[in-house]
N, C-alpha and C positions, 0 to 999 in steps of 0.2 A: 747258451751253452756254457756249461764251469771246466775251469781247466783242467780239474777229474777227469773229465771225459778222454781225453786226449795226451797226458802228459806221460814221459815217460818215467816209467819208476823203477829202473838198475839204474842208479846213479853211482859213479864212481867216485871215489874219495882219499884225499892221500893225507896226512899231516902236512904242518907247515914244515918241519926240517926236511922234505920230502926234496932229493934233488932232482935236476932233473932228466937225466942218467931215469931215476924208477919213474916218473911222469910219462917218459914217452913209452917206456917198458909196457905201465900199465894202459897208455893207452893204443898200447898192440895190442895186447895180449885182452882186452875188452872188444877192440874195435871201437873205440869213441876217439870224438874229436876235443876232449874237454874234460878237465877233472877239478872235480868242485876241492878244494883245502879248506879243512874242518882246525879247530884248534883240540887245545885238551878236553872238552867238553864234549868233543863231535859235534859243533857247533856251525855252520857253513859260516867264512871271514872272507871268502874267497875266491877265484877259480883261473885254472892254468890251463888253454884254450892250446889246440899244435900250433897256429899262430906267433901264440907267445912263445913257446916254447923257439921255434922259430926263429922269428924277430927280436926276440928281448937278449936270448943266449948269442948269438949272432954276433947283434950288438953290441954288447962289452966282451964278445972274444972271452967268453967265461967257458971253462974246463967244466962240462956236463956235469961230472963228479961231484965240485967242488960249487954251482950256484944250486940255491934253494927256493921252495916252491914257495918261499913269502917272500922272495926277492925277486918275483916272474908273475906273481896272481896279479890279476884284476882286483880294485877294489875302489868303493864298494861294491859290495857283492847286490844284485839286482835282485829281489824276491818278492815271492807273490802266493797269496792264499790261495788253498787246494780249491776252496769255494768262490775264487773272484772268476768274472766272467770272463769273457774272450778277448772282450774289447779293453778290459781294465791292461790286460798283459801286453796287449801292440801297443799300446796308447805307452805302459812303462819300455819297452824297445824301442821305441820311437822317441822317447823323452832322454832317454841314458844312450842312445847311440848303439846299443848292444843285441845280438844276433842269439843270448841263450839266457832264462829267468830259471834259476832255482823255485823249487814249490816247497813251499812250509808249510807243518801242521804240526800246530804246541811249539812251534820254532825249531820243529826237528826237520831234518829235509825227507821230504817226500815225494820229490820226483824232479825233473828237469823237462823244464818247454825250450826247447828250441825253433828258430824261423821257419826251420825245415820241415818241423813237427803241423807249422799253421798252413804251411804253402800245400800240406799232403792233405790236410783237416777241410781246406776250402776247395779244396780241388772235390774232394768227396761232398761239401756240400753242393755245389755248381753241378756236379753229375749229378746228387739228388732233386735238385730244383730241373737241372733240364729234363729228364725222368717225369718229373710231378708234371711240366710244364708238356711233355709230349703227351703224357696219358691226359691233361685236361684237355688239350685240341683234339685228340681222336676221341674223348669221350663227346665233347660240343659236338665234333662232326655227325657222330655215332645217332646223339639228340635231335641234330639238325635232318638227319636223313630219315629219323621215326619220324619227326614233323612233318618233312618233304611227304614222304610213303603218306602218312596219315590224312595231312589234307587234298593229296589226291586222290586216296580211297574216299573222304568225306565227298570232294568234288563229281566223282566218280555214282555213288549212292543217288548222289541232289539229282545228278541227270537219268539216271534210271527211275528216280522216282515219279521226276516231270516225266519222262515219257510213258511209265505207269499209269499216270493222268491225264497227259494226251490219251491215250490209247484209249484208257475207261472212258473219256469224255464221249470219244471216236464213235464208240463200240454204243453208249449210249443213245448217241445221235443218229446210229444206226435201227438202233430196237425201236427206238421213238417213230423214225419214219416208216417203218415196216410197221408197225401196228398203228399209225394213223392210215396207215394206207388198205392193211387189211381194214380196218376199222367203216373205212369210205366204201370199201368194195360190197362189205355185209350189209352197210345201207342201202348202197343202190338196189343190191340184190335184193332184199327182202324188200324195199321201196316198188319194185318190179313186180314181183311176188302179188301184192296186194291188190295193184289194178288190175291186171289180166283177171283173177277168181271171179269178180262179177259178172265180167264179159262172156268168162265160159258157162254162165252158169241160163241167162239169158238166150 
């Protein structure tokens, strides 16, 4: 899977003189947790996470107004091609310690993968695989019970047939002994037949 698939593309953006008074504005006023700082170029240098905004301003007790979004960004900034795979991007989260990768394309930004973005992406692939993996066991079962059904109906046929052939055999061993027996009767009879005519005739 390429990180297209997946990535979000409203990315927010502020300047570096951006204090950060408009940082947290804009990420009201967005609903994000993170805003990428671009220089003169629009270039991404950067990014100011509520975190930082948080922690950084906090920490030197600085007047919102008066600190700026290049004196609070993250850097360097962690980025990744619109075309690198899935595993290339965990693999750079993993390597930078970092919870969001900007996406570039031509070095412009084109979108932001976040952790949260991977945890929702494999959650959906784990429901597509347990999906594939149910429908393969009901379809095996589904296999398995034509098979069950079929070689009992074959087993079913075998025995009807043997007793088709008993029976023929039966039936034959029948006809056979009734016509040896009528066969015996005609001899006698006509064997009868023969001696008595001279007697009467005499």
């Amino acid at each position: 899977m390429r990180t297209r698939d997946y990535y979000q593309t409203e990315v927010v953006t502020a300047p570096l003189d951006a204090t950060a008074t408009d940082l947290a504005e804009r990420m009201g006023d967005y609903a994000v947790g993170s805003v990428v700082i671009v220089d003169a170029q629009h270039r991404p240098v950067g990014i100011v996470t509520d975190r930082d905004l948080t922690c950084r301003a906090i920490a030197r007790e600085a007047v919102p107004g008066n600190v700026r979004a290049a004196d609070l960004m993250s850097q360097p900034l962690v980025t990744a091609s619109a075309d690198e795979p899935i595993e290339g991007i965990v693999e750079r989260m993993r390597a930078a310690a970092v919870r969001r990768v900007v996406v570039l394309r031509d070095e412009r930004i084109s979108g932001l993968v976040t952790i949260d973005d991977l945890v929702v992406e494999l959650g959906r692939e784990l429901d597509d695989l347990g999906e594939a993996a149910r429908r393969a066991v009901q379809t095996s079962r589904r296999r398995g019970e034509r098979e069950r059904r079929r070689n009992d109906f074959e087993e079913t046929i075998a025995e009807l047939r043997a007793s088709v052939e008993r029976a023929g055999r039966d039936v034959m061993d029948f006809v056979t002994r009734e016509y040896e027996s009528l066969r015996d009767r005609v001899k006698r009879t006509s064997g009868s037949s023969g001696d008595e005519t001279p007697k009467d005739r005499s």
